[in-house]
mmCIF file of the N, C-alpha and C atoms, coordinates in Angstrom:
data_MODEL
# 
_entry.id   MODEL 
# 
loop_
_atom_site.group_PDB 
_atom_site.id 
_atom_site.type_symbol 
_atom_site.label_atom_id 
_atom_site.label_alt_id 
_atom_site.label_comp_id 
_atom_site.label_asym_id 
_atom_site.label_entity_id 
_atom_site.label_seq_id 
_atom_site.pdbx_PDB_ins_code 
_atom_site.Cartn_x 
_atom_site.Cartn_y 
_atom_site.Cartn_z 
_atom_site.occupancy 
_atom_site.B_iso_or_equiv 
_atom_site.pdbx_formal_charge 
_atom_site.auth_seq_id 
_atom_site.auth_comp_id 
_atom_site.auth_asym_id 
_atom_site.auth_atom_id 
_atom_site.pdbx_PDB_model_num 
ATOM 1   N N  . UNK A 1 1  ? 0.808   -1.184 0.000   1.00 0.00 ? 1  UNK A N  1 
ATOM 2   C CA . UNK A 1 1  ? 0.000   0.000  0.000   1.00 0.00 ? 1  UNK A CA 1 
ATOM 3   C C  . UNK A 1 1  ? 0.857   1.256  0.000   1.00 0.00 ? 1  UNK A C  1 
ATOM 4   N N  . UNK A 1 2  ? 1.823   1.306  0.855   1.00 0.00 ? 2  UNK A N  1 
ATOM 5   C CA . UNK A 1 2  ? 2.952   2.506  0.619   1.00 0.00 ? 2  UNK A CA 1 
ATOM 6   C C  . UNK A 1 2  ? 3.430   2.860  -0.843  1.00 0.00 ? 2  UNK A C  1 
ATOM 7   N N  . UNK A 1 3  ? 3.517   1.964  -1.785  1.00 0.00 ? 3  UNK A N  1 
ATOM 8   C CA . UNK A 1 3  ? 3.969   1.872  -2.883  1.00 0.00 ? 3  UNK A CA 1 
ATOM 9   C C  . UNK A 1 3  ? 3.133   2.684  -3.754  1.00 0.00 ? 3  UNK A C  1 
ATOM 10  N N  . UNK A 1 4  ? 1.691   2.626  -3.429  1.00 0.00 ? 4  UNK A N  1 
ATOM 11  C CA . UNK A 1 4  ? 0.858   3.296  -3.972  1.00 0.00 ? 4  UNK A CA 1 
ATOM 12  C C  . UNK A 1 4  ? 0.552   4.710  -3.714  1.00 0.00 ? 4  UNK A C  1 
ATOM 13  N N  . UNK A 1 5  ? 0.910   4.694  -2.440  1.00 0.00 ? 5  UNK A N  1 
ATOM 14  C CA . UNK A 1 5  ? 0.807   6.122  -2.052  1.00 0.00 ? 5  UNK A CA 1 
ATOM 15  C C  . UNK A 1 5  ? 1.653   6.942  -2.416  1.00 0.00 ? 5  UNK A C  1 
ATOM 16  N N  . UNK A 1 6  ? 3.096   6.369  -2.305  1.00 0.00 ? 6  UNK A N  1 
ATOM 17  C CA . UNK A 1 6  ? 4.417   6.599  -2.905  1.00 0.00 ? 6  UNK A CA 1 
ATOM 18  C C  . UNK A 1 6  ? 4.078   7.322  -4.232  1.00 0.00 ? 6  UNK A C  1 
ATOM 19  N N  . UNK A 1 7  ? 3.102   7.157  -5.254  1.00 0.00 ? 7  UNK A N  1 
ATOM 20  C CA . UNK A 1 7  ? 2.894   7.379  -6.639  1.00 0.00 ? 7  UNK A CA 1 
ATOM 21  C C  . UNK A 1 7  ? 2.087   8.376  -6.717  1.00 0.00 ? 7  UNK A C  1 
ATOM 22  N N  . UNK A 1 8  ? 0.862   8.284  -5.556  1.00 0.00 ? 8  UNK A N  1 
ATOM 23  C CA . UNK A 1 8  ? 0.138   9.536  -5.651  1.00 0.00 ? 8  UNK A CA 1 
ATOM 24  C C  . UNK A 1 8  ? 0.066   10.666 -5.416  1.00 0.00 ? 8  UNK A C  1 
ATOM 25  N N  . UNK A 1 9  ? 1.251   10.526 -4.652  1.00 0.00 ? 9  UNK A N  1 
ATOM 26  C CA . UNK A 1 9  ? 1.538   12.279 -4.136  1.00 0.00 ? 9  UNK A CA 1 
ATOM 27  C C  . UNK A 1 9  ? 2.027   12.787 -5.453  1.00 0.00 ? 9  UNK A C  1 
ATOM 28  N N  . UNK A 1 10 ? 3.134   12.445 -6.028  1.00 0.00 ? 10 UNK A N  1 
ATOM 29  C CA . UNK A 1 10 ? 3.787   12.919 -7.410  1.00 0.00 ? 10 UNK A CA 1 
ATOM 30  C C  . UNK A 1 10 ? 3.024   13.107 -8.048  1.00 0.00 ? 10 UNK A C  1 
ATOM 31  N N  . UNK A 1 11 ? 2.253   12.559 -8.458  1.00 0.00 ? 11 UNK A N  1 
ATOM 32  C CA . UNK A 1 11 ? 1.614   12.408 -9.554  1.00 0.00 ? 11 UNK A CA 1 
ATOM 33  C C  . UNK A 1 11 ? 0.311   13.504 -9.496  1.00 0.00 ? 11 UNK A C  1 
ATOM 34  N N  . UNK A 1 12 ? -0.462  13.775 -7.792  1.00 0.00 ? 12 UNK A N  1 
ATOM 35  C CA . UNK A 1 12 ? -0.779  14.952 -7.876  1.00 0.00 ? 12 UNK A CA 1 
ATOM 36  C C  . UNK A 1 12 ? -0.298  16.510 -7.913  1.00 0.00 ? 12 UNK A C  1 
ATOM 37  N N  . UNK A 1 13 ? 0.750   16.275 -7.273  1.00 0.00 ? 13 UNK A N  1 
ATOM 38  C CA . UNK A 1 13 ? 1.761   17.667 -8.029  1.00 0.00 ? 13 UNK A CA 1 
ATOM 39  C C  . UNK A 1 13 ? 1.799   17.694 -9.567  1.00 0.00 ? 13 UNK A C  1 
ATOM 40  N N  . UNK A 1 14 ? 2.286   16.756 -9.593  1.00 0.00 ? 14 UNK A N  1 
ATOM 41  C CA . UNK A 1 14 ? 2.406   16.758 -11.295 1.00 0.00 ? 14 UNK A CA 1 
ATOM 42  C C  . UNK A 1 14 ? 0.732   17.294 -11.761 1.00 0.00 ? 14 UNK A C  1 
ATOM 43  N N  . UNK A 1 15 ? 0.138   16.958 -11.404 1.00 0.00 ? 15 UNK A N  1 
ATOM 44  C CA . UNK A 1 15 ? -1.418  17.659 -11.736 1.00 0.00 ? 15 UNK A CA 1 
ATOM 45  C C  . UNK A 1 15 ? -1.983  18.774 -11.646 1.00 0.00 ? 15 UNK A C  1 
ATOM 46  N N  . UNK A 1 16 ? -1.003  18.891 -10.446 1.00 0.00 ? 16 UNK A N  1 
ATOM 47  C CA . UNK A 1 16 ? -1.606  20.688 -9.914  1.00 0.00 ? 16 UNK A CA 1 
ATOM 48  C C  . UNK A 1 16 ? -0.614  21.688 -10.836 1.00 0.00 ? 16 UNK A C  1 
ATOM 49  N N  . UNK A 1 17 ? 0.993   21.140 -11.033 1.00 0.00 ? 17 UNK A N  1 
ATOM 50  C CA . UNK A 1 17 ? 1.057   22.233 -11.943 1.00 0.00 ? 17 UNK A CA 1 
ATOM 51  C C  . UNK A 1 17 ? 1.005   22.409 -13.391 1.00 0.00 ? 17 UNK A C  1 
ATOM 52  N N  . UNK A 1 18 ? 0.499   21.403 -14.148 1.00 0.00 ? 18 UNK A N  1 
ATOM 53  C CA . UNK A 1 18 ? -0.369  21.579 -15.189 1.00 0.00 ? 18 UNK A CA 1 
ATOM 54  C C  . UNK A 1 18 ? -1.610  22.546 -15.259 1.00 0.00 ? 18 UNK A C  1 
ATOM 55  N N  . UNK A 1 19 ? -2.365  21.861 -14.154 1.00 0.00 ? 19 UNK A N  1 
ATOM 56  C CA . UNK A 1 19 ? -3.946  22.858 -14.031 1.00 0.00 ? 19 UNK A CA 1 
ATOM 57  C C  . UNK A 1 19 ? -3.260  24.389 -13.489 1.00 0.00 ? 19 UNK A C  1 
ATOM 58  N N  . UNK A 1 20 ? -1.499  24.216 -13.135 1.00 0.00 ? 20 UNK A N  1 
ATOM 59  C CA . UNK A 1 20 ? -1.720  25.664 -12.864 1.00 0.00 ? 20 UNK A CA 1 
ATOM 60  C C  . UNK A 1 20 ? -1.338  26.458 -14.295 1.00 0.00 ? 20 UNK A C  1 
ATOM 61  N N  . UNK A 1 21 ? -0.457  25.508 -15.233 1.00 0.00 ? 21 UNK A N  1 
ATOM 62  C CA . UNK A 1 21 ? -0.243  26.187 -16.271 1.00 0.00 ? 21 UNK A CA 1 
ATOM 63  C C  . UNK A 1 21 ? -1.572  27.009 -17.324 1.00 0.00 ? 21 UNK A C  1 
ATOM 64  N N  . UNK A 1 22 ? -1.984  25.697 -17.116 1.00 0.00 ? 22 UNK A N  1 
ATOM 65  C CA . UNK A 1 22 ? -3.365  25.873 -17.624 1.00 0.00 ? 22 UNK A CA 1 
ATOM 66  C C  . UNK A 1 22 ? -4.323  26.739 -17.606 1.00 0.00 ? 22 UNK A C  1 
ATOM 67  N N  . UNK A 1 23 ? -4.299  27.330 -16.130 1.00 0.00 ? 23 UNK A N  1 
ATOM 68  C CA . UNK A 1 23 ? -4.935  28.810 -15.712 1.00 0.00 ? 23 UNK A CA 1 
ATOM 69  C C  . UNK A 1 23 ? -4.367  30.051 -16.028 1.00 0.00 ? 23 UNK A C  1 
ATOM 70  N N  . UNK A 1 24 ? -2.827  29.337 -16.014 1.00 0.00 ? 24 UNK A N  1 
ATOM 71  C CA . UNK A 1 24 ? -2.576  30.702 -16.275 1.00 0.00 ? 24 UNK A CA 1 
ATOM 72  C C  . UNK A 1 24 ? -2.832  31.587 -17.661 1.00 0.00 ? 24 UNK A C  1 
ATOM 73  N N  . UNK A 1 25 ? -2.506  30.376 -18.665 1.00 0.00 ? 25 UNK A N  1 
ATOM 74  C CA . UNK A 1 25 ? -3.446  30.695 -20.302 1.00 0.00 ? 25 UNK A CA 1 
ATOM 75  C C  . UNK A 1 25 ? -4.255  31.422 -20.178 1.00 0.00 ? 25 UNK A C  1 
ATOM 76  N N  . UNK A 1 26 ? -5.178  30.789 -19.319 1.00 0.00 ? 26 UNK A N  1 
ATOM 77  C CA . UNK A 1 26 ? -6.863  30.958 -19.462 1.00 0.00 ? 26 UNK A CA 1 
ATOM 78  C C  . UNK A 1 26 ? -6.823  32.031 -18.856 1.00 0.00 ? 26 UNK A C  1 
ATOM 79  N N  . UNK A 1 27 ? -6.158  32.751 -17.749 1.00 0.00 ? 27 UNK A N  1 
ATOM 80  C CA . UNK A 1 27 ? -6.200  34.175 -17.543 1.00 0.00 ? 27 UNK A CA 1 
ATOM 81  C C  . UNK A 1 27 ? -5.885  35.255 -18.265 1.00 0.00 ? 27 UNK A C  1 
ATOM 82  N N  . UNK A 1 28 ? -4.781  34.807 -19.133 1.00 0.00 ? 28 UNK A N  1 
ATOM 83  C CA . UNK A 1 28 ? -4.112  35.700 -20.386 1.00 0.00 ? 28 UNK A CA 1 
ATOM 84  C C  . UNK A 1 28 ? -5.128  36.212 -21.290 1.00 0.00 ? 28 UNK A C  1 
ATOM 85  N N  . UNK A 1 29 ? -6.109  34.744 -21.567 1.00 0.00 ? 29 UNK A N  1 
ATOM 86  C CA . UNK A 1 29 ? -7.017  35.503 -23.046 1.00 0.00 ? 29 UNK A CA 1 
ATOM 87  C C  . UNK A 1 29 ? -7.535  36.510 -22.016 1.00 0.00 ? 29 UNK A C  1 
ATOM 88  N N  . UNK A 1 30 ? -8.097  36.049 -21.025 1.00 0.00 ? 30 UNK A N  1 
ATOM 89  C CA . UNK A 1 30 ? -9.658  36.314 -20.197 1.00 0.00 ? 30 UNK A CA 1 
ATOM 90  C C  . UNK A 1 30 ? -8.890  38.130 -20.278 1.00 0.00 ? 30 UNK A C  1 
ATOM 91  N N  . UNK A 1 31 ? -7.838  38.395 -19.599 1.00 0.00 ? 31 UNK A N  1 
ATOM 92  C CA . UNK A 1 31 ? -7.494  39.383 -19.980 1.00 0.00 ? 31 UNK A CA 1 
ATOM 93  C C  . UNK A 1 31 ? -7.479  40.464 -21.391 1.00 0.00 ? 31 UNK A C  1 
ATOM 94  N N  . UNK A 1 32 ? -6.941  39.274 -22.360 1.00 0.00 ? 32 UNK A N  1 
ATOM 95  C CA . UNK A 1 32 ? -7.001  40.084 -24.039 1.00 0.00 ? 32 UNK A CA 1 
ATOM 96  C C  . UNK A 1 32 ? -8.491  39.910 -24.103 1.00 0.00 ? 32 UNK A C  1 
ATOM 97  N N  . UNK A 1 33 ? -9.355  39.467 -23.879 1.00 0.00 ? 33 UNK A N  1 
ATOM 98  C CA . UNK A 1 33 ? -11.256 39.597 -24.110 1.00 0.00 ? 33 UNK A CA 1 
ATOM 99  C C  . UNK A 1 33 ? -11.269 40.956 -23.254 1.00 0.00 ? 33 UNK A C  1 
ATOM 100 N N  . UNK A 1 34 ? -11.223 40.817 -22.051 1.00 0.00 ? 34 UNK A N  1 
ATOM 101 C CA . UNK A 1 34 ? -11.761 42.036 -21.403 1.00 0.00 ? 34 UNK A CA 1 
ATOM 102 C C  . UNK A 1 34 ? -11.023 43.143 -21.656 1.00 0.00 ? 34 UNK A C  1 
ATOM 103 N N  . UNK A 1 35 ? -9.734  43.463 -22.444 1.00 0.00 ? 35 UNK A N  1 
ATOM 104 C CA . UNK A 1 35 ? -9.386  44.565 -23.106 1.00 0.00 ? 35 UNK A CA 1 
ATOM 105 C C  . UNK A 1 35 ? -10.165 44.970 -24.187 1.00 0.00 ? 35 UNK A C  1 
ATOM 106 N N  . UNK A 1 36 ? -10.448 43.896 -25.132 1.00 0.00 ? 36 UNK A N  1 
ATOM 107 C CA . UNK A 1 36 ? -10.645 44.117 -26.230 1.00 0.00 ? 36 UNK A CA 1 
ATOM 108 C C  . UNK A 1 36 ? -12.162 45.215 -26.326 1.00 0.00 ? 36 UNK A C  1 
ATOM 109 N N  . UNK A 1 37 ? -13.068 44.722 -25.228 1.00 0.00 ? 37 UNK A N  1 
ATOM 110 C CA . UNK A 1 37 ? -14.566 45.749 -25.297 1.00 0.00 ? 37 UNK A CA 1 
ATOM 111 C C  . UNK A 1 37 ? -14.114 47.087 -25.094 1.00 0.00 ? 37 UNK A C  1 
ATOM 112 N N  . UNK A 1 38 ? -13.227 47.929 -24.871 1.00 0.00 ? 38 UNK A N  1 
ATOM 113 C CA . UNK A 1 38 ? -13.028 49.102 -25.223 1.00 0.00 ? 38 UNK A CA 1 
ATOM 114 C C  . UNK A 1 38 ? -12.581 49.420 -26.453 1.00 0.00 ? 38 UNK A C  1 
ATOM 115 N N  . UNK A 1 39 ? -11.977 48.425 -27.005 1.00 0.00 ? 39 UNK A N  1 
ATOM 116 C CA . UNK A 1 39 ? -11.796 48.975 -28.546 1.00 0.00 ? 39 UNK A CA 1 
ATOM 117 C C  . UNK A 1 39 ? -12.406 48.763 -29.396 1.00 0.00 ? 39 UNK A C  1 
ATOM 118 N N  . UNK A 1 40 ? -13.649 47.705 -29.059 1.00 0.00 ? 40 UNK A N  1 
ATOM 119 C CA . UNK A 1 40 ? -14.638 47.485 -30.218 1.00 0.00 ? 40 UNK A CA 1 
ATOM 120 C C  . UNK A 1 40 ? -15.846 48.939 -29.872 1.00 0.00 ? 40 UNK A C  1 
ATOM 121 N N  . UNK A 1 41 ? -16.064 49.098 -28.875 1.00 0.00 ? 41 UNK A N  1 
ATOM 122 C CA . UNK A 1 41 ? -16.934 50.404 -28.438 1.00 0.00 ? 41 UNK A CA 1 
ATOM 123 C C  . UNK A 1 41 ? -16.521 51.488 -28.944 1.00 0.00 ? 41 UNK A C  1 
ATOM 124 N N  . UNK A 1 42 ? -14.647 51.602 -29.000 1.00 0.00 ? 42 UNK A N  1 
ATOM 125 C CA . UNK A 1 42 ? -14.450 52.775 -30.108 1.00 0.00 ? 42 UNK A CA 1 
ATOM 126 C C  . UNK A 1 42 ? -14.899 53.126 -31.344 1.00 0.00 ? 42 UNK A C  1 
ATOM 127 N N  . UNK A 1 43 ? -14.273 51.694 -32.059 1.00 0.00 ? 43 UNK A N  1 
ATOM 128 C CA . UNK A 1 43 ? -14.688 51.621 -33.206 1.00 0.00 ? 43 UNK A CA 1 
ATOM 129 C C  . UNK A 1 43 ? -16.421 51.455 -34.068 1.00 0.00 ? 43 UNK A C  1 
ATOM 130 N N  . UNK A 1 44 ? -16.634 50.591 -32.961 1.00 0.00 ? 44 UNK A N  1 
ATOM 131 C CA . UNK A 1 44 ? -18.309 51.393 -33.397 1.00 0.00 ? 44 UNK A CA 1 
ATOM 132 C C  . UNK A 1 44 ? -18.862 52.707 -33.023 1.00 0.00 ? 44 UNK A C  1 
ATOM 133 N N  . UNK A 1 45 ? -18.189 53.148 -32.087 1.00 0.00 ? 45 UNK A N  1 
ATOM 134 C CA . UNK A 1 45 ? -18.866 54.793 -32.253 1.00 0.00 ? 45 UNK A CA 1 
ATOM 135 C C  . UNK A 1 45 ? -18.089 55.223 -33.413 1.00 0.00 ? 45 UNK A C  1 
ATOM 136 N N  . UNK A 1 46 ? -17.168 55.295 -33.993 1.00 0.00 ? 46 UNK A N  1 
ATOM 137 C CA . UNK A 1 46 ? -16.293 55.655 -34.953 1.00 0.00 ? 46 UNK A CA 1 
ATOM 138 C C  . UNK A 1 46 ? -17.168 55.041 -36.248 1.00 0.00 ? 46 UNK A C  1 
ATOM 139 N N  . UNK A 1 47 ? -17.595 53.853 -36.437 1.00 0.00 ? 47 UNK A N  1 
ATOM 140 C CA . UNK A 1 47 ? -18.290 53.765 -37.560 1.00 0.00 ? 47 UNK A CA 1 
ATOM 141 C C  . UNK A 1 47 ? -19.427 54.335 -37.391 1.00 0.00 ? 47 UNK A C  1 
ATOM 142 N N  . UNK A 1 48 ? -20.614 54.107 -36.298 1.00 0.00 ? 48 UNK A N  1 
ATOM 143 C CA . UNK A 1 48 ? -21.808 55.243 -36.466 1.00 0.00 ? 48 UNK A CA 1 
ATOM 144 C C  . UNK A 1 48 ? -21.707 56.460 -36.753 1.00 0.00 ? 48 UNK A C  1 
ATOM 145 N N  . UNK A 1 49 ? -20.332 57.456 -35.922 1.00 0.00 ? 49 UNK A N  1 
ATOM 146 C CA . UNK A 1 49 ? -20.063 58.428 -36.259 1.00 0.00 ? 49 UNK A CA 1 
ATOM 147 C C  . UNK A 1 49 ? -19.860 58.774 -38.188 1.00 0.00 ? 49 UNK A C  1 
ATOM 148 N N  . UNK A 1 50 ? -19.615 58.135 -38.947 1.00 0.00 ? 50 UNK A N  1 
ATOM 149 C CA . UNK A 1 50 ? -19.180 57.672 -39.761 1.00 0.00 ? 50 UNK A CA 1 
ATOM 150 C C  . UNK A 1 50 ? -19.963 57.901 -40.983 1.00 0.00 ? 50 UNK A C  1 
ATOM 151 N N  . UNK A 1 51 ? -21.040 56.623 -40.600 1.00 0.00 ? 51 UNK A N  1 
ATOM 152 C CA . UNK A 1 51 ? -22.500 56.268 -40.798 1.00 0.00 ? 51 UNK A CA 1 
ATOM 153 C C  . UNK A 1 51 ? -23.183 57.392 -41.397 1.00 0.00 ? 51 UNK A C  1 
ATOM 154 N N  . UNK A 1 52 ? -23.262 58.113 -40.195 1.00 0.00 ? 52 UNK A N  1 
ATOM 155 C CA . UNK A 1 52 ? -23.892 59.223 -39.850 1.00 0.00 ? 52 UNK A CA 1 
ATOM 156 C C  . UNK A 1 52 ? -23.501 60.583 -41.063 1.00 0.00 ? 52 UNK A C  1 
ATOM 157 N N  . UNK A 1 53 ? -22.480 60.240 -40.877 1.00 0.00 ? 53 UNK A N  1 
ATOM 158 C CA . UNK A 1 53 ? -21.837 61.711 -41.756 1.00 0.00 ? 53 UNK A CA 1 
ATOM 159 C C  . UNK A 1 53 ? -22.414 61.761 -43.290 1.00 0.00 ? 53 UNK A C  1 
ATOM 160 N N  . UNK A 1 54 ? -22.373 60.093 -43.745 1.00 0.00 ? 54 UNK A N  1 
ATOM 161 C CA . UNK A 1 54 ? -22.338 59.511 -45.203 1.00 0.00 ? 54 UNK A CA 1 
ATOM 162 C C  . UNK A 1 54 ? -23.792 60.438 -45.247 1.00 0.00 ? 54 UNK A C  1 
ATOM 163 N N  . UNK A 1 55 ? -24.541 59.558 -44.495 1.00 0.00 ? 55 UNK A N  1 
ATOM 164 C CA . UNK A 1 55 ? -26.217 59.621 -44.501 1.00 0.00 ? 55 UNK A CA 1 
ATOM 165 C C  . UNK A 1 55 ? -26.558 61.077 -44.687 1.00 0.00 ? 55 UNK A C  1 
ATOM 166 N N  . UNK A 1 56 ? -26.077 62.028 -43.431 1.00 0.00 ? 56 UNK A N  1 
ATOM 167 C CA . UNK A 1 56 ? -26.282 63.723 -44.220 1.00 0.00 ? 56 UNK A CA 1 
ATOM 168 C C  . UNK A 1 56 ? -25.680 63.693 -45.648 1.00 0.00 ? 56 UNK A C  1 
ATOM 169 N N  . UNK A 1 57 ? -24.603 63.350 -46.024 1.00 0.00 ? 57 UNK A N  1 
ATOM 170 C CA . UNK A 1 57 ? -23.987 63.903 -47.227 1.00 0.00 ? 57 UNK A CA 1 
ATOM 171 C C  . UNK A 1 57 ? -25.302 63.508 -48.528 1.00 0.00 ? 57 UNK A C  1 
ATOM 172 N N  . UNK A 1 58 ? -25.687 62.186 -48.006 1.00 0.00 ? 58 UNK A N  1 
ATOM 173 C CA . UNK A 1 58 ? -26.653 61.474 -49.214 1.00 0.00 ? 58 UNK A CA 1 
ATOM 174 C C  . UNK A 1 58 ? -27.589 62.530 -49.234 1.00 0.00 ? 58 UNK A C  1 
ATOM 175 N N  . UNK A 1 59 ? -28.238 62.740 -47.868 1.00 0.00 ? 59 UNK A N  1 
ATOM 176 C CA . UNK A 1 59 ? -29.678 63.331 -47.775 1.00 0.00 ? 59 UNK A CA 1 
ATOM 177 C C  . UNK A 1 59 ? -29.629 64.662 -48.550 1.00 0.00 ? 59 UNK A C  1 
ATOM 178 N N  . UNK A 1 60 ? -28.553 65.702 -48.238 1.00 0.00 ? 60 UNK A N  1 
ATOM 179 C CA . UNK A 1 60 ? -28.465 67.168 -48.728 1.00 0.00 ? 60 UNK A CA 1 
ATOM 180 C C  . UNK A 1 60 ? -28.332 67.129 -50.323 1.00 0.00 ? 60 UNK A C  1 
ATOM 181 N N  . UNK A 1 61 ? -27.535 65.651 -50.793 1.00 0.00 ? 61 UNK A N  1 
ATOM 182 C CA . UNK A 1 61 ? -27.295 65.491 -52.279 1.00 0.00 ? 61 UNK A CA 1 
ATOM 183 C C  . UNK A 1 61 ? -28.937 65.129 -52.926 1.00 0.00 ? 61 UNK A C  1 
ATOM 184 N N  . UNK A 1 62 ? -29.675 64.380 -51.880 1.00 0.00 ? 62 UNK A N  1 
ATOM 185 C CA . UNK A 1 62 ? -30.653 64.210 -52.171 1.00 0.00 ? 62 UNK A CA 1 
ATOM 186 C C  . UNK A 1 62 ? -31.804 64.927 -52.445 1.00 0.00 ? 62 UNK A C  1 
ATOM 187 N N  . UNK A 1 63 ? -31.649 66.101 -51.626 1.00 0.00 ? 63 UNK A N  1 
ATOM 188 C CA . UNK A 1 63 ? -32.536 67.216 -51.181 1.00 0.00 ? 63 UNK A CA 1 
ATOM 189 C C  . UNK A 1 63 ? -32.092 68.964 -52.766 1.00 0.00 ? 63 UNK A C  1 
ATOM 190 N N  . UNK A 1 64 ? -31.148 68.203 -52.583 1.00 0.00 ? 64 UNK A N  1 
ATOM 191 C CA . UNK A 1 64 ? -30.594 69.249 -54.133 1.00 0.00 ? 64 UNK A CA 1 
ATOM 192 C C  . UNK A 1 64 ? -31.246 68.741 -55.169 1.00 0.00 ? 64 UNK A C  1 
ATOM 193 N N  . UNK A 1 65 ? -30.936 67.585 -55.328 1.00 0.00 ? 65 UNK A N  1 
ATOM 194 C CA . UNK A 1 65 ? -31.653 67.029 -57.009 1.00 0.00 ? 65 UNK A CA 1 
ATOM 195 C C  . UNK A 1 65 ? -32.969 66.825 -56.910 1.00 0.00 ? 65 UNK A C  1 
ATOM 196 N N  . UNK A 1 66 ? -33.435 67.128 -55.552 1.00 0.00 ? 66 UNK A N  1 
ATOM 197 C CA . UNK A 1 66 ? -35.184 67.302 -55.630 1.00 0.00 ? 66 UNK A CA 1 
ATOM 198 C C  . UNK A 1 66 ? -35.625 68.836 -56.147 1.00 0.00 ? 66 UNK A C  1 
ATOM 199 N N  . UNK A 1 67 ? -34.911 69.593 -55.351 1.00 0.00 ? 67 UNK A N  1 
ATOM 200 C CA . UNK A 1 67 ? -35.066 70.812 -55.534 1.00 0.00 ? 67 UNK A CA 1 
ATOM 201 C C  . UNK A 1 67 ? -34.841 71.185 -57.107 1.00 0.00 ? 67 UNK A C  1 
ATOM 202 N N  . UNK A 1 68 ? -33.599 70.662 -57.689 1.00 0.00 ? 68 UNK A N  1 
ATOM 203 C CA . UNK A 1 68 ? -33.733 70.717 -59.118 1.00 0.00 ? 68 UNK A CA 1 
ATOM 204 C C  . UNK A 1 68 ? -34.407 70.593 -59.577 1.00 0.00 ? 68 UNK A C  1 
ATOM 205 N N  . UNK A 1 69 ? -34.888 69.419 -59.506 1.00 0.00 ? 69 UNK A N  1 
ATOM 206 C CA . UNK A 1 69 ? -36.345 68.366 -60.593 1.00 0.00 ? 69 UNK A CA 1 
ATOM 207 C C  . UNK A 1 69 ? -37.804 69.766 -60.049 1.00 0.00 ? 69 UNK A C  1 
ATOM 208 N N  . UNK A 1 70 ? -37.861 70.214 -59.017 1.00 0.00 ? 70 UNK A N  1 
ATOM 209 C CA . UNK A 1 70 ? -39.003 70.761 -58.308 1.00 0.00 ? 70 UNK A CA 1 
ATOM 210 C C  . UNK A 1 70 ? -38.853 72.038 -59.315 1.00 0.00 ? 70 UNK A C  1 
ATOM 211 N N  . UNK A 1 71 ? -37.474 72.818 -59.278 1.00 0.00 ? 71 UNK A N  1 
ATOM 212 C CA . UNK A 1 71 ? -37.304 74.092 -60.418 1.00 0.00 ? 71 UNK A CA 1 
ATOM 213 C C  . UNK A 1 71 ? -37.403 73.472 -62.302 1.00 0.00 ? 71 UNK A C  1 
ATOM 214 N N  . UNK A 1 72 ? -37.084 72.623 -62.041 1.00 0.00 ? 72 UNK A N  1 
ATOM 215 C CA . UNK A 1 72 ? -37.125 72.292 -64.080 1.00 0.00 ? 72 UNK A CA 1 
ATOM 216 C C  . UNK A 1 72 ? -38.514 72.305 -63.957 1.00 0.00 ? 72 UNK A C  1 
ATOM 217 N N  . UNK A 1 73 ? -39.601 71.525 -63.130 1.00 0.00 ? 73 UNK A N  1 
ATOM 218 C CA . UNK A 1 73 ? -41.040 71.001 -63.505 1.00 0.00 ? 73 UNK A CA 1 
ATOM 219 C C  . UNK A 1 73 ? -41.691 72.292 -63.002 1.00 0.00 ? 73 UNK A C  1 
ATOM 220 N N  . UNK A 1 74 ? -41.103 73.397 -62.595 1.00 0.00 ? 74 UNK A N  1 
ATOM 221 C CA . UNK A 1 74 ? -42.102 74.648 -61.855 1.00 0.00 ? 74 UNK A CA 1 
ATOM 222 C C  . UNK A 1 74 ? -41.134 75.655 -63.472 1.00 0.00 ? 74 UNK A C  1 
ATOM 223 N N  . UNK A 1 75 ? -40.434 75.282 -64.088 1.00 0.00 ? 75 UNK A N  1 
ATOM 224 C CA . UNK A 1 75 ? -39.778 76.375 -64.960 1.00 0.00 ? 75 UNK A CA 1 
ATOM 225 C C  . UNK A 1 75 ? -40.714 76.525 -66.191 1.00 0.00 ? 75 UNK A C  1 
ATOM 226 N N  . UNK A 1 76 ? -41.054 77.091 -66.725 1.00 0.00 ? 76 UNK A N  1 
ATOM 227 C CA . UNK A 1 76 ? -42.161 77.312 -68.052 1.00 0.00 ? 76 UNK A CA 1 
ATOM 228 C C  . UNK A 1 76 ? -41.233 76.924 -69.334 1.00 0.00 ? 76 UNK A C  1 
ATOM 229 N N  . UNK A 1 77 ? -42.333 76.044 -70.292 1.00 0.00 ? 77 UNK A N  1 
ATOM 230 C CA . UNK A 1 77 ? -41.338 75.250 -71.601 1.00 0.00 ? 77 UNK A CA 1 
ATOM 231 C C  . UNK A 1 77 ? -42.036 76.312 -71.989 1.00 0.00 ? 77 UNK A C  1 
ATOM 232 N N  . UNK A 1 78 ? -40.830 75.792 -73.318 1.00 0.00 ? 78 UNK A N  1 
ATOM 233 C CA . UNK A 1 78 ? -40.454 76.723 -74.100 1.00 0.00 ? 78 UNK A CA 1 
ATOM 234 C C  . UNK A 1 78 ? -41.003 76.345 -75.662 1.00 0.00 ? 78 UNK A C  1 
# 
């Protein structure tokens, strides 16, 4: 029975510092994840901001060539 016991102590060290390597990984990403939500929050305000700008530029381009079409069809033919 000593013989056996003899094996299990080692062999749970040997276990514990695997599972400790192992954590320590798993803390590394857990770290690069919980960095990363500040830079995706940038960048989507940076693309809405973005978004946003396109969408006036369309609308005012839009709002011109109405106004055109509104002066040719209000202009008297000729």
């Amino acid at each position: 029975m000593s013989e056996s016991e003899d094996l299990v102590v080692p062999m749970l060290r040997e276990m514990r510092k695997e599972m400790g390597e192992r954590f320590d990984g798993v803390d590394q990403r857990l770290d690069k994840i919980e960095s990363n939500p500040k830079s995706f929050r940038n960048a989507l305000t940076a693309d809405t901001m973005m978004s946003k700008f396109i969408t006036r530029d369309f609308e005012e381009r839009i709002e011109a060539l109405e106004k055109k079409m509104d002066d040719l069809l209000k202009a008297p033919r000729a």
